[in-house]
Wavefront OBJ file of the C-alpha trace (Angstrom):
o trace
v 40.844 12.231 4.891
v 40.021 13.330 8.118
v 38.603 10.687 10.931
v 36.488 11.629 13.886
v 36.984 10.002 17.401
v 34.404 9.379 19.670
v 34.854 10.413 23.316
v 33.883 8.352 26.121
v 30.195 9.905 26.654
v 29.734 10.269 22.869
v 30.199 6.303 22.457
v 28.002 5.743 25.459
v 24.955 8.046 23.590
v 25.536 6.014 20.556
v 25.528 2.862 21.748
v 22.221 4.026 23.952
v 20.415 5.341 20.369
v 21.176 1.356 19.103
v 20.234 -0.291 21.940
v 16.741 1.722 21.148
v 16.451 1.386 18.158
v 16.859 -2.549 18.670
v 14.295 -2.170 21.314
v 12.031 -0.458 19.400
v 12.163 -2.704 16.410
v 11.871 -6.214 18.733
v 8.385 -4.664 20.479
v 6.882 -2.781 17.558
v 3.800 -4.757 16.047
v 1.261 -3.110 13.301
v 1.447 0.105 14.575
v 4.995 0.631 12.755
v 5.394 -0.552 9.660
v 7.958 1.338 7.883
v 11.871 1.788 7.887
v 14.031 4.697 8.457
v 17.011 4.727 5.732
v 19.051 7.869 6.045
v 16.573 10.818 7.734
v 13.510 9.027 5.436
v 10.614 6.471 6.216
v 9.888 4.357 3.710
v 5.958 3.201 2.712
v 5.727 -0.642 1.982
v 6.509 -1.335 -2.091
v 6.340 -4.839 -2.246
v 7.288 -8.016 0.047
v 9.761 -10.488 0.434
v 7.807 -13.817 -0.102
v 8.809 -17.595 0.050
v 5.790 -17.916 -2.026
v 4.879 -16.610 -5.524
v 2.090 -14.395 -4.218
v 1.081 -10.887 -5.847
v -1.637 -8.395 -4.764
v -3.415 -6.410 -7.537
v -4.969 -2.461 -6.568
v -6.903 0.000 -7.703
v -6.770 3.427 -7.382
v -10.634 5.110 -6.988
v -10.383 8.720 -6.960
v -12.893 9.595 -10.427
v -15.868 8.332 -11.576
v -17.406 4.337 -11.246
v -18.682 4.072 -14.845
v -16.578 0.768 -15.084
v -16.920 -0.763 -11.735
v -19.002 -3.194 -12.359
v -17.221 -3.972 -15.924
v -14.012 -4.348 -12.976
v -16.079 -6.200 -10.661
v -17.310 -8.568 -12.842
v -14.332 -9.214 -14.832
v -11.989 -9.943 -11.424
v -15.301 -12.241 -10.478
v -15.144 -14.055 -13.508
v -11.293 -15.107 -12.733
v -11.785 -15.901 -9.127
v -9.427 -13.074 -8.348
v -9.182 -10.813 -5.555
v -7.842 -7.234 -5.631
v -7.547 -4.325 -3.061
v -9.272 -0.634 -3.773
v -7.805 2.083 -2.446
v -10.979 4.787 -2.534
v -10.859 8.553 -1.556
v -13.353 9.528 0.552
v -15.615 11.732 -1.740
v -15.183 9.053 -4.334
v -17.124 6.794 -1.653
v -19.344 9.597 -1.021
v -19.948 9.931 -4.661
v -20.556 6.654 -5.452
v -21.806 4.430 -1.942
v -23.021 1.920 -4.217
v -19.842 0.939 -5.834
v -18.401 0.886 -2.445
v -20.831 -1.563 -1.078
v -20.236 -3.624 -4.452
v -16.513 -3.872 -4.081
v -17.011 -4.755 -0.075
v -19.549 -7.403 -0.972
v -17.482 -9.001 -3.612
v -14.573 -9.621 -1.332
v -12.546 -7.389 -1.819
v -10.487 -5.411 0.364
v -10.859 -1.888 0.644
v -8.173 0.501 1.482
v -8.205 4.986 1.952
v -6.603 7.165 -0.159
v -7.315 10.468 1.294
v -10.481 12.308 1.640
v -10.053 14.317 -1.748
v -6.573 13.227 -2.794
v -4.991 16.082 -1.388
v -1.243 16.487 -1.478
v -0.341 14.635 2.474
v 2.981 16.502 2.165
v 1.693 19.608 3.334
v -0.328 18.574 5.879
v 0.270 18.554 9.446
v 0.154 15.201 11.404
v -3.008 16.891 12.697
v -4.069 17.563 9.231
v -3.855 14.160 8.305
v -5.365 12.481 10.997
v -8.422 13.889 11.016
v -8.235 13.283 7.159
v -7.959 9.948 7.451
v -10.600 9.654 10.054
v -13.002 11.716 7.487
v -12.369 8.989 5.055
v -12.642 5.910 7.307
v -15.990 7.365 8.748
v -17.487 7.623 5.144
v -16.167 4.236 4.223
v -17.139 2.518 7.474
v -20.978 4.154 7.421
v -21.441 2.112 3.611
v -19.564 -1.378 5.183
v -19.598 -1.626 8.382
v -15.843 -1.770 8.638
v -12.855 0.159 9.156
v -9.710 0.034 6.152
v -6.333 -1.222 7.364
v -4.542 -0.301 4.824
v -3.772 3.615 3.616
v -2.108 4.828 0.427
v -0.891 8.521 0.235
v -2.094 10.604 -2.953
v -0.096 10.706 -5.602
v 2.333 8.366 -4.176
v 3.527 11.089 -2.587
v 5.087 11.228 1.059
v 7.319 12.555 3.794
v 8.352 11.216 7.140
v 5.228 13.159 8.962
v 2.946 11.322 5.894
v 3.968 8.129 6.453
v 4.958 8.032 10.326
v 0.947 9.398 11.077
v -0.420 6.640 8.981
v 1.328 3.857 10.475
v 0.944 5.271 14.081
v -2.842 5.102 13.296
v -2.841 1.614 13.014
v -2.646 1.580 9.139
v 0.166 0.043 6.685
v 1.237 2.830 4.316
v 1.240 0.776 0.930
v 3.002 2.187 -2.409
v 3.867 0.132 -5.378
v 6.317 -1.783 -7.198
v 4.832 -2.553 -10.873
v 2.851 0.775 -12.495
v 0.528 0.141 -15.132
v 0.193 4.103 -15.930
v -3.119 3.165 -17.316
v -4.339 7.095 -16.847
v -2.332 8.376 -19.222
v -2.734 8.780 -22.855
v -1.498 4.708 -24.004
v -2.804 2.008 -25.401
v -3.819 -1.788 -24.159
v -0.788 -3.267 -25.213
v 1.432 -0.603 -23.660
v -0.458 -1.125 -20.151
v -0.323 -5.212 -20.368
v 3.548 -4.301 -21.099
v 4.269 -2.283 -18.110
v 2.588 -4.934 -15.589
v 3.401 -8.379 -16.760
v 7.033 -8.533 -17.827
v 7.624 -6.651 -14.651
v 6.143 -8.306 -12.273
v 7.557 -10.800 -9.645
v 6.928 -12.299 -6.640
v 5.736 -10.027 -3.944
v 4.866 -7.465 -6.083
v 1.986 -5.038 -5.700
v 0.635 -3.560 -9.051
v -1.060 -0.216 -9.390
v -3.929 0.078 -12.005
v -7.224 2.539 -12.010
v -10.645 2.668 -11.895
v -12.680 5.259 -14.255
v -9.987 4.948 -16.990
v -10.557 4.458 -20.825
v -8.647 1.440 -21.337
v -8.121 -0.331 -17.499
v -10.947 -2.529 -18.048
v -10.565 -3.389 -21.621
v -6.846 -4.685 -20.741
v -7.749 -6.377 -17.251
v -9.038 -9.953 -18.653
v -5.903 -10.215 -20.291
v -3.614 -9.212 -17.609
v -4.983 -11.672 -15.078
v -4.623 -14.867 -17.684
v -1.316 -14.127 -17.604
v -0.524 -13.237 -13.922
v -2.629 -15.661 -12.416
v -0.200 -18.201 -14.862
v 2.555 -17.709 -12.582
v 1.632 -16.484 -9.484
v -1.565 -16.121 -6.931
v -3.627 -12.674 -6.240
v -4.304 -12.097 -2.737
v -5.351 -8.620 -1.066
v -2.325 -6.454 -0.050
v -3.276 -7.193 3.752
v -2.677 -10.820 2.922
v 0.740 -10.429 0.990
v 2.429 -8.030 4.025
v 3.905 -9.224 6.775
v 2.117 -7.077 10.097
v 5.425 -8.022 12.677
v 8.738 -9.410 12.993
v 10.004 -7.670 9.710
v 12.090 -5.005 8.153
v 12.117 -2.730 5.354
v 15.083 -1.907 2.838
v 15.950 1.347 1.028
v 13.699 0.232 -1.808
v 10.812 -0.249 -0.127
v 10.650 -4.348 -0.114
v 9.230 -5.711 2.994
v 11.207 -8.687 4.664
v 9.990 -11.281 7.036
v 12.917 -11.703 9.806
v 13.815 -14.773 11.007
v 12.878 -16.162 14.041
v 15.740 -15.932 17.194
v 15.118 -18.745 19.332
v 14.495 -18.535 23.050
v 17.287 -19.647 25.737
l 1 2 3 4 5 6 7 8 9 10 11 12 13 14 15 16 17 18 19 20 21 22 23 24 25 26 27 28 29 30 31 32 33 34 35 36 37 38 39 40 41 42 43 44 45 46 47 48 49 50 51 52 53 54 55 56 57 58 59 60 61 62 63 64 65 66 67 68 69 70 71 72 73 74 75 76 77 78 79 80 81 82 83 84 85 86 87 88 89 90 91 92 93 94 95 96 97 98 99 100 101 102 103 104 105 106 107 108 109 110 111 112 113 114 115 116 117 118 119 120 121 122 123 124 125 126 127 128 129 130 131 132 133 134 135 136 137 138 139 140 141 142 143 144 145 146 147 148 149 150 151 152 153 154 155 156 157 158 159 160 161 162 163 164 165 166 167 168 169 170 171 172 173 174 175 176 177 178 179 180 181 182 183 184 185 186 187 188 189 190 191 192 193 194 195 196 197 198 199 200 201 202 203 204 205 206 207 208 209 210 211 212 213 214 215 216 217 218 219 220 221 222 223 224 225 226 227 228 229 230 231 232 233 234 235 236 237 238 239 240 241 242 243 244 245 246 247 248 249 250 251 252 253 254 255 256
């Protein structure tokens, strides 16, 4: 086993990098949201709460033909959910858009055309994202604070650009994988036995069975534990992030 020894200047340069780091973590609000474990930045999966409270998305990236079935049926149960909507799928469909916003709920971006973010350039993605929000902002009148990557896929330059424009990068804990081939029961499977507090669950719009499964899927949640929009559930300072992905609220350090 071999052990390395720090010289005098290397300590110094370490202890300088954790001093920053500390800094960096004490003054950051919104605008940096996400954890470095290893050489990776983590997205937010789901939160830390002293409360039982869930948030409930939606992926928008096909068609709308059961939007209003969604709508309605989330309506119905006096529940809120979050949409995360590519921009062409808001171009496509303005209507639905303006639906979702008027209901309540909270709209999020999810690219422009659900390109892959991991081989874009910070530049790349920016202006992206700022493609998407214009689109989204034109049919509402306001601009998403909340940004999940497509595919769930990311890198440090994904994540790092999102949350240095002012937008939580949000993944997801529970997955329903209610676009591929399944039934109802399979679906309702994947998302209520799994889910716990803090949790945010991925379903999708324009899907055979999403709608059919929803009613069902609610009863049960909204048994246990209270639907609020992912902006609501995260905590926007004063936190950290583990290797998982779970968002935790720090605890207060009193003042001398």
């Amino acid at each position: 086993m071999r052990f390395f020894v720090l010289n005098k200047k290397q300590l110094i340069f370490v202890v300088l990098i954790i001093v920053a780091g500390v800094i960096l973590t004490l003054t950051s609000g919104r605008a940096v949201m996400t954890f470095l474990v290893g050489e990776r930045e983590i997205p937010i999966y789901s939160v830390e709460r002293p409360d039982n409270k869930i948030a409930l998305t939606f992926d928008c990236a096909w068609n709308d033909d059961d939007i209003d079935e969604i709508v309605s049926i989330l309506k119905h149960n006096e529940c809120t959910a979050t949409f995360f909507v590519t921009g062409k799928w808001a171009e496509d469909y303005p209507d639905s858009v303006n639906k979702l916003y008027r209901s309540g709920f909270e709209i999020g971006i999810h690219s422009y055309n659900h390109d892959d973010y991991t081989k874009m350039s910070s530049d790349e993605i920016i202006a992206d994202i700022e493609k998407c929000d214009g689109i989204i902002q034109r049919i509402t009148g306001e601009k998403p604070h909340v940004a999940r990557v497509p595919s769930g896929e990311y890198n440090n330059t994904s994540v790092r650009t999102i949350e240095n424009s002012g937008r939580a990068c949000i993944q997801w804990s529970v997955d329903g994988l209610d676009y591929i081939e399944t039934t109802v029961d399979e679906i309702y499977n994947r998302v209520v036995p799994k889910t716990k507090a803090g949790d945010i669950i991925l379903l999708h719009n324009g899907t055979e069975l999403t709608a059919s499964v929803l009613p069902d899927i609610i009863k049960s949640l909204k048994s246990n534990y209270e639907l609020v929009n992912v902006s609501d559930l995260i905590y926007e300072e004063n936190y950290t992030i583990d290797h998982t992905g779970r968002q935790y609220q720090k605890e207060e350090v009193s003042q001398l």
